[in-house]
FIKOLZA-1660 file (N, C-alpha, C; in steps of 0.1 Angstrom, whole numbers, plus 5000, padded with zeros to 4 digits):
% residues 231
   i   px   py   pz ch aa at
   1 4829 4844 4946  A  X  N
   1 4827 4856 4939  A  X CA
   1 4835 4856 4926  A  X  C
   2 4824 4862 4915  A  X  N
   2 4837 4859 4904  A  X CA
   2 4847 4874 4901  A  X  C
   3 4856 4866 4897  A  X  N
   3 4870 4876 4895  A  X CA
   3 4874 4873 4880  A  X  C
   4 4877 4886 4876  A  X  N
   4 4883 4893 4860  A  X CA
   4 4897 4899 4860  A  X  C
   5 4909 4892 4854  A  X  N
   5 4922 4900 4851  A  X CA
   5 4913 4912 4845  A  X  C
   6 4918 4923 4844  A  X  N
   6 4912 4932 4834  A  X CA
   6 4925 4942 4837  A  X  C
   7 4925 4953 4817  A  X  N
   7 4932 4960 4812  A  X CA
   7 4928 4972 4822  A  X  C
   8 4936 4982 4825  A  X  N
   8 4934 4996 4831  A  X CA
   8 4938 5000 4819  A  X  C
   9 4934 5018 4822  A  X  N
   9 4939 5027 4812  A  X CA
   9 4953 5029 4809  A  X  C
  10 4962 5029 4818  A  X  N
  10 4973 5030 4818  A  X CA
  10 4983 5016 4809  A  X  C
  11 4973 5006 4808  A  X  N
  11 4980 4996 4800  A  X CA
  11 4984 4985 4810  A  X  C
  12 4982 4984 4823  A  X  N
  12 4985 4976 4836  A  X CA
  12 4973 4970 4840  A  X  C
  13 4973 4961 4843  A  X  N
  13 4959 4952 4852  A  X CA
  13 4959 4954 4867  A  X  C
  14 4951 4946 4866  A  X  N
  14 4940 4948 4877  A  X CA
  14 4929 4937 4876  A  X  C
  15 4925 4931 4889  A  X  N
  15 4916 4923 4893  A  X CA
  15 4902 4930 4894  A  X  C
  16 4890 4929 4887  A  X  N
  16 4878 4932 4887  A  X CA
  16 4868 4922 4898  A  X  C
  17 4863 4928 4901  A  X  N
  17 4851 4919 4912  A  X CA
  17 4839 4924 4905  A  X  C
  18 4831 4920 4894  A  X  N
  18 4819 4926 4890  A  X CA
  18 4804 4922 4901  A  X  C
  19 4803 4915 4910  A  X  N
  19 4793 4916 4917  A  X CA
  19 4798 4928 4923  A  X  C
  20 4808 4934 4926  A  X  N
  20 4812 4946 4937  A  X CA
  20 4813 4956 4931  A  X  C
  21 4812 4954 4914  A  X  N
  21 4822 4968 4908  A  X CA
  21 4826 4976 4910  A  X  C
  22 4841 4967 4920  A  X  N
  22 4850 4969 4923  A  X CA
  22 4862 4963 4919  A  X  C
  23 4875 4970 4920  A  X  N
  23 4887 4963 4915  A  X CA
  23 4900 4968 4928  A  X  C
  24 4908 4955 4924  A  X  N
  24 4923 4962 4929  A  X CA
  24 4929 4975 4930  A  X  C
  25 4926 4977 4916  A  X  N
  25 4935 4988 4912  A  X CA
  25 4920 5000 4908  A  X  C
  26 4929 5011 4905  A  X  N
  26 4919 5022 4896  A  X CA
  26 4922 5015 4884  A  X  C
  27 4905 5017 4876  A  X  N
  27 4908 5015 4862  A  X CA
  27 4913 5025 4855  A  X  C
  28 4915 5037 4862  A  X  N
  28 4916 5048 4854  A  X CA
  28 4938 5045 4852  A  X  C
  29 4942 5034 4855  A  X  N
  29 4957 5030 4853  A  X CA
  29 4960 5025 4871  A  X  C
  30 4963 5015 4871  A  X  N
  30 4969 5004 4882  A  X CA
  30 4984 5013 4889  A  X  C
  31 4991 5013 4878  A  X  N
  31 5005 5017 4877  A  X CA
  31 5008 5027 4882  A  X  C
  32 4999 5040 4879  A  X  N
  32 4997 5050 4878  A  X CA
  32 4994 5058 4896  A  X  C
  33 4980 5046 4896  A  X  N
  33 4978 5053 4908  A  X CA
  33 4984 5046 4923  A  X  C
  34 4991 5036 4922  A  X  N
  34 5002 5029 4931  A  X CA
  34 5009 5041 4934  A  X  C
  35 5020 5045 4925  A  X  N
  35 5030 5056 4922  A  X CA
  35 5028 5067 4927  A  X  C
  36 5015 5072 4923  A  X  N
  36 5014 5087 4925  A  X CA
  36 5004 5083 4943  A  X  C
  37 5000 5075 4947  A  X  N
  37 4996 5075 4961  A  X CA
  37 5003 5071 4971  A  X  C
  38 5011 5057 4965  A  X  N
  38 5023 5053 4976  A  X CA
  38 5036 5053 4976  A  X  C
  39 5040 5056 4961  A  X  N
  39 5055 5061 4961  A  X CA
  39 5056 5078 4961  A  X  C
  40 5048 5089 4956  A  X  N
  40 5049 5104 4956  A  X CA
  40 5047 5106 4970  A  X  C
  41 5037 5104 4971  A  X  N
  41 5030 5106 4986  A  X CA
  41 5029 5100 4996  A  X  C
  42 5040 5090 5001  A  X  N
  42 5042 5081 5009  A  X CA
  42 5060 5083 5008  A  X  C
  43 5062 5070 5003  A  X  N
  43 5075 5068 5000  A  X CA
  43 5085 5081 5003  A  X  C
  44 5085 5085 4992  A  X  N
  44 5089 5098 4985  A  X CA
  44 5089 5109 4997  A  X  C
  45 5079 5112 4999  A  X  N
  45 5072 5121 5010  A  X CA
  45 5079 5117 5020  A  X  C
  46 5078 5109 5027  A  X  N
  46 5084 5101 5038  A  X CA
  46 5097 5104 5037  A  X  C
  47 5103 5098 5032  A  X  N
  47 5121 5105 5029  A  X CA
  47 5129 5115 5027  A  X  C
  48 5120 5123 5026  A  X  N
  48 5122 5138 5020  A  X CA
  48 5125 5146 5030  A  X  C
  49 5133 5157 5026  A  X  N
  49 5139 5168 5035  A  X CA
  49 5126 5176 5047  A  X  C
  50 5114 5176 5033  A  X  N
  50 5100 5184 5040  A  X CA
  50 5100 5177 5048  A  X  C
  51 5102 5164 5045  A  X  N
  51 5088 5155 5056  A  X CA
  51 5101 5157 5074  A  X  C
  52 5109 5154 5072  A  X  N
  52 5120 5155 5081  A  X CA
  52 5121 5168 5088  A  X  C
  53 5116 5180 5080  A  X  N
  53 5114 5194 5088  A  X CA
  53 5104 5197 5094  A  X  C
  54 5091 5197 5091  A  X  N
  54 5080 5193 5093  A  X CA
  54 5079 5186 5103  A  X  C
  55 5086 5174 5107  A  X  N
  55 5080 5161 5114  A  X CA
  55 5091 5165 5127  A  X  C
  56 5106 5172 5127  A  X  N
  56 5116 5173 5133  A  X CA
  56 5117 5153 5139  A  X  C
  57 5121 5151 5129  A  X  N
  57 5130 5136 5125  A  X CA
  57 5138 5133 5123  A  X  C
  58 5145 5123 5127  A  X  N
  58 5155 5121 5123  A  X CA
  58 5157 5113 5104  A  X  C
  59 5169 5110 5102  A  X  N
  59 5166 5102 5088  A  X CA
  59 5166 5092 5092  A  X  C
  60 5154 5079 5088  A  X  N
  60 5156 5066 5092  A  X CA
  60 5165 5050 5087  A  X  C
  61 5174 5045 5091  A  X  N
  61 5182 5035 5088  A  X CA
  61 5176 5026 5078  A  X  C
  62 5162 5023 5082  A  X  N
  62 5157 5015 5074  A  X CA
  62 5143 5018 5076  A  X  C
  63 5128 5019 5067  A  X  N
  63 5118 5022 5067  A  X CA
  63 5110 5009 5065  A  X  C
  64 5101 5011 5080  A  X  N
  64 5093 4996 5078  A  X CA
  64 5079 5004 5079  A  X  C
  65 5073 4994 5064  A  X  N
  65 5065 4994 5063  A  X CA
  65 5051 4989 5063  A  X  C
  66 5041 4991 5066  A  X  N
  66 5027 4982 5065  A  X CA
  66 5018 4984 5056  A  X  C
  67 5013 4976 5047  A  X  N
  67 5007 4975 5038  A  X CA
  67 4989 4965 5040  A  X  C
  68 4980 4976 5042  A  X  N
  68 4966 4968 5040  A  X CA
  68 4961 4967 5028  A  X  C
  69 4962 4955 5028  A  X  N
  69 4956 4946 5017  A  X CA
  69 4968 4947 5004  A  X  C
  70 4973 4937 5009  A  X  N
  70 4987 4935 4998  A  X CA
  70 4984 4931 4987  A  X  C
  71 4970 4923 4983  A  X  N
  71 4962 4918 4972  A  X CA
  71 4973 4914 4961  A  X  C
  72 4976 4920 4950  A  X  N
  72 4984 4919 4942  A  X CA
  72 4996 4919 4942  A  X  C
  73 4999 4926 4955  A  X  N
  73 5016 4924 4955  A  X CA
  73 5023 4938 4943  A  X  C
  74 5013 4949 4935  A  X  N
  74 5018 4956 4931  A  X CA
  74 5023 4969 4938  A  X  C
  75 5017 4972 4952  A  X  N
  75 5020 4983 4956  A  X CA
  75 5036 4976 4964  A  X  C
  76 5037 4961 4966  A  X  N
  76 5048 4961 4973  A  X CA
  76 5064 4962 4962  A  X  C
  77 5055 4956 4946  A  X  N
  77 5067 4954 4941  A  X CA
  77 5071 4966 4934  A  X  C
  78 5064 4977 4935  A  X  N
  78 5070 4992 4933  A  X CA
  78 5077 4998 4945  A  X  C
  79 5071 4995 4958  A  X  N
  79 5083 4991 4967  A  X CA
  79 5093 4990 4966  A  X  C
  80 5099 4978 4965  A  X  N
  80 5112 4972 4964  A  X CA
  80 5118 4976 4949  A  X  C
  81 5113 4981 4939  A  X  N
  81 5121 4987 4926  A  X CA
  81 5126 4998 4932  A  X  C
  82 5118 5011 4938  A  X  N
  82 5124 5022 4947  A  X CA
  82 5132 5019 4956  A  X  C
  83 5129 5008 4962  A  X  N
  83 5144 5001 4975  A  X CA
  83 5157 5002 4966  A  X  C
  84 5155 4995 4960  A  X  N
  84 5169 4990 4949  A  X CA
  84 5173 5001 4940  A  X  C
  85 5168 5017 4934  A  X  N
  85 5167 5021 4926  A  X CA
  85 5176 5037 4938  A  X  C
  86 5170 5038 4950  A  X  N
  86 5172 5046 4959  A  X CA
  86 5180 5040 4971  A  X  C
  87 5186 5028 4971  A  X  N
  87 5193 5023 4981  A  X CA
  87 5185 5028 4997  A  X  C
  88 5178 5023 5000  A  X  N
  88 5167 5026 5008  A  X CA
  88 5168 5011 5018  A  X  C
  89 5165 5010 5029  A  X  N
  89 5164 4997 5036  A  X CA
  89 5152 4996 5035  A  X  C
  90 5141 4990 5033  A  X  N
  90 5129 4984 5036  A  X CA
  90 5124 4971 5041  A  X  C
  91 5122 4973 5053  A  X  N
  91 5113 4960 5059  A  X CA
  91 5096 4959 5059  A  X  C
  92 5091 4952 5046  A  X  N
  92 5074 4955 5041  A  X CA
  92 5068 4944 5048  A  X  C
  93 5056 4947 5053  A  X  N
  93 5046 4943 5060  A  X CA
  93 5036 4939 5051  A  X  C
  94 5032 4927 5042  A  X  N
  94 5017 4930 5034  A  X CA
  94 5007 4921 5043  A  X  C
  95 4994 4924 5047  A  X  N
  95 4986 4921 5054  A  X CA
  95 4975 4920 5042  A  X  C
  96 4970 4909 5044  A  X  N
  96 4959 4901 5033  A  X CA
  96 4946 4893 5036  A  X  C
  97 4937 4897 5037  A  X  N
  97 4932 4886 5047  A  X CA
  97 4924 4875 5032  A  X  C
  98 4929 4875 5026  A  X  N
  98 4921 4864 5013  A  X CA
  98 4929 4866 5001  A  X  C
  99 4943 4856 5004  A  X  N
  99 4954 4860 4993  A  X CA
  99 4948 4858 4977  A  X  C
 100 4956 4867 4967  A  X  N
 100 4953 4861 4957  A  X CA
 100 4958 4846 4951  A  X  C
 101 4951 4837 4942  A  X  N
 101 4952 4831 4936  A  X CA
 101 4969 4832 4929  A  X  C
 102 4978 4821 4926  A  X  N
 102 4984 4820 4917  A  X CA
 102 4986 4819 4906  A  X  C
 103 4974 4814 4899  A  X  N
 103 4972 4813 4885  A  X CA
 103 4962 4827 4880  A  X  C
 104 4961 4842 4892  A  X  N
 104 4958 4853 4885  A  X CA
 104 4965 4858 4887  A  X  C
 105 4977 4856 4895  A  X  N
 105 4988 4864 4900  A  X CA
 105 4999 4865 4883  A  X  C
 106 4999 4851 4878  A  X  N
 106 5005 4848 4867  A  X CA
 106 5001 4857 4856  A  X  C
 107 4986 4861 4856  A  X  N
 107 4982 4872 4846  A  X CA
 107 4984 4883 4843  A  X  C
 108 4989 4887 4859  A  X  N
 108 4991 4900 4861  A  X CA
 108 5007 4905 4850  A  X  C
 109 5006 4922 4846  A  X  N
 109 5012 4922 4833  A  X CA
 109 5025 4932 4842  A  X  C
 110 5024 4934 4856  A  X  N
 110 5036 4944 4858  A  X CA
 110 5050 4941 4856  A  X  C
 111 5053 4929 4853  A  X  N
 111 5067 4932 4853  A  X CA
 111 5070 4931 4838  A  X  C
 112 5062 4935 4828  A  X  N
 112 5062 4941 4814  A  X CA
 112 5064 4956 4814  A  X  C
 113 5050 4959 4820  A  X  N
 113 5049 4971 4821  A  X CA
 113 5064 4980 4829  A  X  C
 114 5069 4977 4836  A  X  N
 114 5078 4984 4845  A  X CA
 114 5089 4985 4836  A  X  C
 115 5093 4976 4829  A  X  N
 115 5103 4973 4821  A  X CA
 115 5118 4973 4823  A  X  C
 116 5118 4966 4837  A  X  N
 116 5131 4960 4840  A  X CA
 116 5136 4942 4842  A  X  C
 117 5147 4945 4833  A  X  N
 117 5149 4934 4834  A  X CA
 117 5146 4922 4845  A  X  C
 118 5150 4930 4854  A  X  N
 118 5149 4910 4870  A  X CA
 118 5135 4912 4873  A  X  C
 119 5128 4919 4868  A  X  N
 119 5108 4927 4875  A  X CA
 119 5104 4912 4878  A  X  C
 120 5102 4899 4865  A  X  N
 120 5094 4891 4865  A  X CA
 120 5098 4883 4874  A  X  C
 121 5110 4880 4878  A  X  N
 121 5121 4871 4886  A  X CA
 121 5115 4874 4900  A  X  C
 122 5116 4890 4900  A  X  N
 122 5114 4892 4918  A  X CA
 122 5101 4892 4917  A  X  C
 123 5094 4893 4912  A  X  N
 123 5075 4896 4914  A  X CA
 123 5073 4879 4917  A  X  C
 124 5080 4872 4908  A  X  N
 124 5073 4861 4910  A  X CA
 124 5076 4852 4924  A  X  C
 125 5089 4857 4930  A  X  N
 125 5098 4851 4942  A  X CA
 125 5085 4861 4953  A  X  C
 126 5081 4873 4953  A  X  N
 126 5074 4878 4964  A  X CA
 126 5064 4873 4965  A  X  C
 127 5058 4867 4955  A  X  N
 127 5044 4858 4954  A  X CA
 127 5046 4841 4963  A  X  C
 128 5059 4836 4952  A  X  N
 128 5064 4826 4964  A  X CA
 128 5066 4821 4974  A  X  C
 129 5074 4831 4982  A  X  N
 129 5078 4831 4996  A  X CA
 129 5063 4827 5005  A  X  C
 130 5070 4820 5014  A  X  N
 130 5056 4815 5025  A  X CA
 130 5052 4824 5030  A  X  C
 131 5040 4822 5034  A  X  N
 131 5034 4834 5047  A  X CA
 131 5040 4834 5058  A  X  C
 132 5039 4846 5067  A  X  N
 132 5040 4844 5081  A  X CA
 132 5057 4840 5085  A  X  C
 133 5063 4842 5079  A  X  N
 133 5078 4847 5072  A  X CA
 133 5088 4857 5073  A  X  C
 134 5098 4863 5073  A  X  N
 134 5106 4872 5066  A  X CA
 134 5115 4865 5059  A  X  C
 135 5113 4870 5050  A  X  N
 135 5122 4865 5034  A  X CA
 135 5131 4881 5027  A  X  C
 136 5145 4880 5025  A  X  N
 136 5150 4890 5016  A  X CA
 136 5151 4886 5006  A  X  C
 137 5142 4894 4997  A  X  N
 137 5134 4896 4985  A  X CA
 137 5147 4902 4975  A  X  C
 138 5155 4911 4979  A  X  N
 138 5167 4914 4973  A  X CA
 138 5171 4925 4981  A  X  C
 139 5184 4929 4976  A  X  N
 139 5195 4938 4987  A  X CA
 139 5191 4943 4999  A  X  C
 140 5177 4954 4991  A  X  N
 140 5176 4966 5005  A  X CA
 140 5157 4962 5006  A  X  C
 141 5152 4953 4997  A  X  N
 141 5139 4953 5004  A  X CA
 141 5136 4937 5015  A  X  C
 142 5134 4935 5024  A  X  N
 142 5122 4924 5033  A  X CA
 142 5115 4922 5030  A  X  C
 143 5105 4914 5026  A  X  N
 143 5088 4912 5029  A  X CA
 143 5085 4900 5036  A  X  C
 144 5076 4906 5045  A  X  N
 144 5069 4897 5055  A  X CA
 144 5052 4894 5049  A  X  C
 145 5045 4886 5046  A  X  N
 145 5032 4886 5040  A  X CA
 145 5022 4878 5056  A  X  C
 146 5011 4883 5058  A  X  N
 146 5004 4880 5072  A  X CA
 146 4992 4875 5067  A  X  C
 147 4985 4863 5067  A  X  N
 147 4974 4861 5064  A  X CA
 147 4965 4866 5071  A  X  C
 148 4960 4876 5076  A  X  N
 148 4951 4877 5085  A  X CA
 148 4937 4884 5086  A  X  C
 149 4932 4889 5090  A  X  N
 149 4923 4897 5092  A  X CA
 149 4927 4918 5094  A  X  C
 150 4926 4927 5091  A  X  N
 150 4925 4940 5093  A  X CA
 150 4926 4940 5106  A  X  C
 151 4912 4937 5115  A  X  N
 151 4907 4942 5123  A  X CA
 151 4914 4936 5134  A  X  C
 152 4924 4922 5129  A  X  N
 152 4934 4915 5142  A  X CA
 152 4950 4921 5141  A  X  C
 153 4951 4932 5135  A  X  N
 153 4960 4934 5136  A  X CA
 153 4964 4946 5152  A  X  C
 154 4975 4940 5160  A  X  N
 154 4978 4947 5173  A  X CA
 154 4991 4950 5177  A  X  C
 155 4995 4953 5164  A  X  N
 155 5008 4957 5167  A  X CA
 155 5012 4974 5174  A  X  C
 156 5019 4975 5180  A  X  N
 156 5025 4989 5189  A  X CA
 156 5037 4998 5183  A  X  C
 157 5032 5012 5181  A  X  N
 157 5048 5017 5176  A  X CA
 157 5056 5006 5166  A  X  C
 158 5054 5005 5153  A  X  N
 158 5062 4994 5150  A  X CA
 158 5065 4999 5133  A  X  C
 159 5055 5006 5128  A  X  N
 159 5057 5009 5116  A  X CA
 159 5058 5024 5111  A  X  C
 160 5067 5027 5104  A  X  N
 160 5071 5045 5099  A  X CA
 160 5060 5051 5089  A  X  C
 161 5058 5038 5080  A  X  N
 161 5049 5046 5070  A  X CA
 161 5036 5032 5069  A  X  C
 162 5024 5036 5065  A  X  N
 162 5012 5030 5062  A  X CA
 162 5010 5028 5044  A  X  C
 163 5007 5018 5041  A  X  N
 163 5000 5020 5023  A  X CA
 163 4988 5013 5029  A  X  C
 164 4979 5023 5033  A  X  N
 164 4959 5017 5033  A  X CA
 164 4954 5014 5020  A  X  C
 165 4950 5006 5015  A  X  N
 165 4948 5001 5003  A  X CA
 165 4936 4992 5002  A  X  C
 166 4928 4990 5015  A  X  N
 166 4916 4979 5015  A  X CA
 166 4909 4988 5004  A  X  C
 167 4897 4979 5002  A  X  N
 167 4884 4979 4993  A  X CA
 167 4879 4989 5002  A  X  C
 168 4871 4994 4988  A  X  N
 168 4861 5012 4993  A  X CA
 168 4856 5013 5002  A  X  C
 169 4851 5018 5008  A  X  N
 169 4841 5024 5021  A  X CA
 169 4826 5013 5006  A  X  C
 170 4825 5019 4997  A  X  N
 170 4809 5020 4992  A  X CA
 170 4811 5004 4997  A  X  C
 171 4819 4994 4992  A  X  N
 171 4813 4979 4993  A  X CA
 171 4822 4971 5008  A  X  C
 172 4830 4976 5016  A  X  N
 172 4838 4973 5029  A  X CA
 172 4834 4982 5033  A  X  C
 173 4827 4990 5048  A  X  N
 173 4826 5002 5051  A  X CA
 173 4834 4998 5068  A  X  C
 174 4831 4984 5066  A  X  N
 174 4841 4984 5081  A  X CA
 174 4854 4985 5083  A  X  C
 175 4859 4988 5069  A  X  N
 175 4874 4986 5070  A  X CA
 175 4878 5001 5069  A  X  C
 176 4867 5012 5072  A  X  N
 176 4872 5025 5073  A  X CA
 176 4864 5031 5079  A  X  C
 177 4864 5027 5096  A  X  N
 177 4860 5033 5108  A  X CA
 177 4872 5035 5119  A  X  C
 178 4866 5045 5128  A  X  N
 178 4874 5044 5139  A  X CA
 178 4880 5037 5145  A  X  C
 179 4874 5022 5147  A  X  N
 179 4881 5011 5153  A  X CA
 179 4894 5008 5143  A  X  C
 180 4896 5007 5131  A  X  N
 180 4907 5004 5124  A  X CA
 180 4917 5013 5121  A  X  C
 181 4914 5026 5124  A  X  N
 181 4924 5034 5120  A  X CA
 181 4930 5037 5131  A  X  C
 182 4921 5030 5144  A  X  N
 182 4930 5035 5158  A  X CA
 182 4936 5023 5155  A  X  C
 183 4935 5013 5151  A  X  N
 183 4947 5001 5152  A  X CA
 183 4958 5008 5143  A  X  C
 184 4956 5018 5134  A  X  N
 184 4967 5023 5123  A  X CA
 184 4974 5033 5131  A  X  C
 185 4968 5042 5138  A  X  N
 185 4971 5050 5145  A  X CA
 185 4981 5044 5156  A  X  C
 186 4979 5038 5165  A  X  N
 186 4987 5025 5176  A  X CA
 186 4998 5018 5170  A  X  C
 187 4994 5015 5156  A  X  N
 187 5008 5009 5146  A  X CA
 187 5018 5017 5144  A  X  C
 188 5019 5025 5143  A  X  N
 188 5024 5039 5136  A  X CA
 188 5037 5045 5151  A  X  C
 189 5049 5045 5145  A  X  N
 189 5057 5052 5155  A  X CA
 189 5055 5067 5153  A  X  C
 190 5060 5076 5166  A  X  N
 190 5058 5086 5166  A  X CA
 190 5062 5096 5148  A  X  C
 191 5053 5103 5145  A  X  N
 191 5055 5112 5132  A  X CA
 191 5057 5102 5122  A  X  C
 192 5051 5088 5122  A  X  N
 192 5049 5079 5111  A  X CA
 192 5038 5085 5104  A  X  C
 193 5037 5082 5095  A  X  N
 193 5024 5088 5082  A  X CA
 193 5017 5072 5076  A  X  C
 194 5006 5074 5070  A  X  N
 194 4996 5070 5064  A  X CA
 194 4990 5070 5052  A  X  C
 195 4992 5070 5042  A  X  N
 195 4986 5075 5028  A  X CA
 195 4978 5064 5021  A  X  C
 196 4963 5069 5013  A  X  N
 196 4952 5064 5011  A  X CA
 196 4950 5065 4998  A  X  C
 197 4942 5065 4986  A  X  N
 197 4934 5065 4977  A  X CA
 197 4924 5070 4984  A  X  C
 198 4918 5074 4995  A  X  N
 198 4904 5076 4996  A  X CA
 198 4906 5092 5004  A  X  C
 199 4890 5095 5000  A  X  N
 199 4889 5108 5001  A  X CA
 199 4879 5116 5006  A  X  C
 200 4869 5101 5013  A  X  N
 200 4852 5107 5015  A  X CA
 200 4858 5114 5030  A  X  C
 201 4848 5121 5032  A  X  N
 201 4847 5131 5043  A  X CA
 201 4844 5122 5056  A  X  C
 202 4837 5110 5055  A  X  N
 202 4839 5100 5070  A  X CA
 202 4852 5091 5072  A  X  C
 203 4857 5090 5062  A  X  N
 203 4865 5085 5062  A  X CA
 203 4876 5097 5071  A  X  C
 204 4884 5108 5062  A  X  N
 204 4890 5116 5069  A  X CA
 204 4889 5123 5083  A  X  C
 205 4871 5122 5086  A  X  N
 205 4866 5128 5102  A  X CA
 205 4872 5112 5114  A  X  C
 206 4871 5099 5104  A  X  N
 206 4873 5086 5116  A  X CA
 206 4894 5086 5119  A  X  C
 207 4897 5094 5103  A  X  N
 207 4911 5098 5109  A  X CA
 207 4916 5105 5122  A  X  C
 208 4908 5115 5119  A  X  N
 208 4908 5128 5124  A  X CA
 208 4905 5123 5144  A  X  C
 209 4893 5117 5143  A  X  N
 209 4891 5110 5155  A  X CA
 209 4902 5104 5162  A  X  C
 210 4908 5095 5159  A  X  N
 210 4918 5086 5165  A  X CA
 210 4932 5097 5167  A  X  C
 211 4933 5108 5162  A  X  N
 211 4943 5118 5164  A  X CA
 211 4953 5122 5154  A  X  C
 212 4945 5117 5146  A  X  N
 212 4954 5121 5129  A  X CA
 212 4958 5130 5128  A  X  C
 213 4967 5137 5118  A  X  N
 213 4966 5152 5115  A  X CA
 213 4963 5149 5102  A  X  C
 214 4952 5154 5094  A  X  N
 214 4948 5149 5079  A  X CA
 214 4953 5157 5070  A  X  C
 215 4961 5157 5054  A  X  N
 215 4957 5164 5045  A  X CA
 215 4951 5159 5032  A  X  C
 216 4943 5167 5029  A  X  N
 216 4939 5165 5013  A  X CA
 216 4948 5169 5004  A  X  C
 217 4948 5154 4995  A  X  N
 217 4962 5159 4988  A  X CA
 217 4955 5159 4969  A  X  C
 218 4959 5166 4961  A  X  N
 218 4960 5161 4945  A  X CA
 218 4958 5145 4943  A  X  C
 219 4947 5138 4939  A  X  N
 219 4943 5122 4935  A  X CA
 219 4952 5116 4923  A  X  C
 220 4953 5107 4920  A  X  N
 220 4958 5100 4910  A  X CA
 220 4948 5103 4899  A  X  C
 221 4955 5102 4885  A  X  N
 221 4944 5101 4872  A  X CA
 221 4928 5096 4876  A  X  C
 222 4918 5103 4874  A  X  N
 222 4908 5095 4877  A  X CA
 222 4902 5101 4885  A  X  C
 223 4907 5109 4901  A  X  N
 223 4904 5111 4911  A  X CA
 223 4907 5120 4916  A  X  C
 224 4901 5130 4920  A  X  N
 224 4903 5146 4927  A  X CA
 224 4912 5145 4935  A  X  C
 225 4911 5139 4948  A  X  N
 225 4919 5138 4961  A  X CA
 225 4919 5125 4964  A  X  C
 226 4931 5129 4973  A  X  N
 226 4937 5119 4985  A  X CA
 226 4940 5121 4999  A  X  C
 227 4941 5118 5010  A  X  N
 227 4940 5117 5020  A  X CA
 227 4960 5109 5023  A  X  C
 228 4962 5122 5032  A  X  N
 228 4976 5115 5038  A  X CA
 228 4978 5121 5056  A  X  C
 229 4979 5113 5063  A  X  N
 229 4976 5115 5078  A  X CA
 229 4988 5112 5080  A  X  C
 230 4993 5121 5097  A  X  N
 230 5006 5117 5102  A  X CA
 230 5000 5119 5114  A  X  C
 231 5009 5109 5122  A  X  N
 231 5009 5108 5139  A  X CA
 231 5019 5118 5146  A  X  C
% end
């Protein structure tokens, strides 16, 4: 299938798939909508006084996380900037089942865009590191990278927060049914959370099924809503 670096609005790339047109990222900015889905509404959320009143939680020592479809390695490497930026423990999970390439990984413009100094150093070490692994990436972040399939993942009570990030329902529709989100659901320690880009109404009912509690939340540039579920 052919594949395109391409510019977002935001000034950040993103991988195009024009037989699927579909991409990585939103075109409507890469950067943008990482941030406002998985660090506002995830991260952020997750650590927060609300989320801890709300959830009657404790604060957690260290936040492990799972990531579908690690693809680019950008939702992890805004990750670990917040790790290091918020002294935060993070142990990251990215799950991939068709890693990217190295020579488009090299195209990719985030550790410009971010504009810190070590960005390029560590982006290019999380790309590095072997699969099937734990590597410390630096101080307070982990990453573990899994080659595998979605649908083989069987892990139990194991992860606090979710970044769902597969390809759309319109061109993957099996990667947002019931069967997968009870595997998210099963992953997920008690009052773990889930946060999505997506927002279609089957999507949130196959939540809802498996025992979600769902909300619709404000979408990134581009996008009405989002979808954030807790166990």
């Amino acid at each position: 299938m052919e594949r395109k670096v391409v510019i977002t609005a935001d000034g950040s790339s993103t991988i195009h798939l024009p037989e699927w047109d579909e991409q990585y990222h939103s075109k409507h900015g890469a950067i943008q909508e990482a941030y406002h889905v998985f660090i506002k509404h995830g991260l952020h959320y997750y650590c927060s006084p609300e989320c801890h009143l709300e959830r009657s939680r404790e604060v957690d020592h260290e936040i492990k996380i799972l990531e579908i479809g690690f693809g680019t390695g950008l939702n992890a490497f805004i990750t670990l900037l917040e790790a290091e930026k918020s002294k935060i423990k993070i142990d990251y999970v990215g799950v991939e089942g068709y890693p990217v390439a190295m020579n488009e990984i090299k195209q990719l413009n985030y550790p410009t865009q971010l504009k810190v100094e070590t960005n390029e150093a560590l982006f290019k070490t999380m790309h590095e590191v072997s699969w099937e692994a734990q590597h410390t990436i630096s101080n307070n972040f982990s990453l573990t990278k899994q080659n595998r399939f979605f649908s083989e993942i069987a892990d139990e009570e194991l992860y606090n927060l979710i970044y769902f990030d597969a390809f759309g329902a319109r061109v993957q529709p099996e990667l947002w049914t019931e069967t997968i989100f009870q595997k998210m659901y099963d992953a997920l320690k008690e009052n773990g959370v889930l946060v999505t880009y997506a927002a279609k109404g089957s999507v949130r009912r196959a939540m809802q099924a498996v025992g979600f509690l769902v909300e619709k939340l404000p979408g990134p540039p581009g996008k009405r809503e989002m979808l954030r579920a807790t166990k």
